[in-house]
C-alpha positions in Angstrom: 42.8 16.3 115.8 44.8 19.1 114.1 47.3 19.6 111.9 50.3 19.0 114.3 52.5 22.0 113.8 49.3 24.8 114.8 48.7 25.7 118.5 46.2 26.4 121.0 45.2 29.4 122.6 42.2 30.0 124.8 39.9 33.4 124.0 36.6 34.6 125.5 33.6 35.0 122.3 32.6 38.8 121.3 29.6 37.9 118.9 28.3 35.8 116.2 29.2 36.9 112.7 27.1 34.5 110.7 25.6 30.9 111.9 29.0 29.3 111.5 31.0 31.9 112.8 32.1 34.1 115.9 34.4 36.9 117.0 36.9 35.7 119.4 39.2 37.4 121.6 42.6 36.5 122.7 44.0 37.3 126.2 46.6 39.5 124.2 43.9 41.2 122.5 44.1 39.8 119.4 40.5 38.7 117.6 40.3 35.9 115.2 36.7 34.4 112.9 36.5 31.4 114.5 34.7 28.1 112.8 33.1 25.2 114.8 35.8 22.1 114.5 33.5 19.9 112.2 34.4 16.6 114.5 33.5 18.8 117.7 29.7 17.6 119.8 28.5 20.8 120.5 26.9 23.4 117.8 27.5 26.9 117.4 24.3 27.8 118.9 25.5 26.5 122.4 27.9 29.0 122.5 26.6 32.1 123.8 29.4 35.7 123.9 31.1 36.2 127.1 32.0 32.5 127.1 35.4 31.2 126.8 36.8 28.7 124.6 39.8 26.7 123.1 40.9 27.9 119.5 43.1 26.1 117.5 45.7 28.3 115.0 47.7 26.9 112.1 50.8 28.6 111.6 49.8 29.6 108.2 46.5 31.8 109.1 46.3 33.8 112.2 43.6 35.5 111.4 41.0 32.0 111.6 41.1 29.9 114.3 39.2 26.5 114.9 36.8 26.2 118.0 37.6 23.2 120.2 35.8 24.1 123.3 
């Protein structure tokens, strides 16, 4: 689905920024902008904070993540 060489980590959502993006938390306390995987079958709005999801990380950019769910 993604570029092969990122990972996944699962984080818990601290609030929306904008309509296409949140504040996510890592277990290590890390918090990345997340962005709603453009093949995923759930919308933004679904996602309410206090709920945990799947983010995806390229290598490249750990500062932006892609939601999975």
């Amino acid at each position: 689905m993604c570029d092969p060489d990122g990972f996944e980590g699962r984080g818990v959502v601290l609030s929306k920024i904008a309509d296409d993006r949140l504040w996510v938390e890592m277990p290590n306390g890390h918090r990345v902008v997340a962005v709603n995987a453009k093949k995923s079958k759930f919308e933004l709005s679904e996602i309410q904070p206090g709920d945990k999801v799947a983010v995806f990380f390229s290598p490249s950019d750990m500062a932006r993540g892609t939601i999975l769910k």
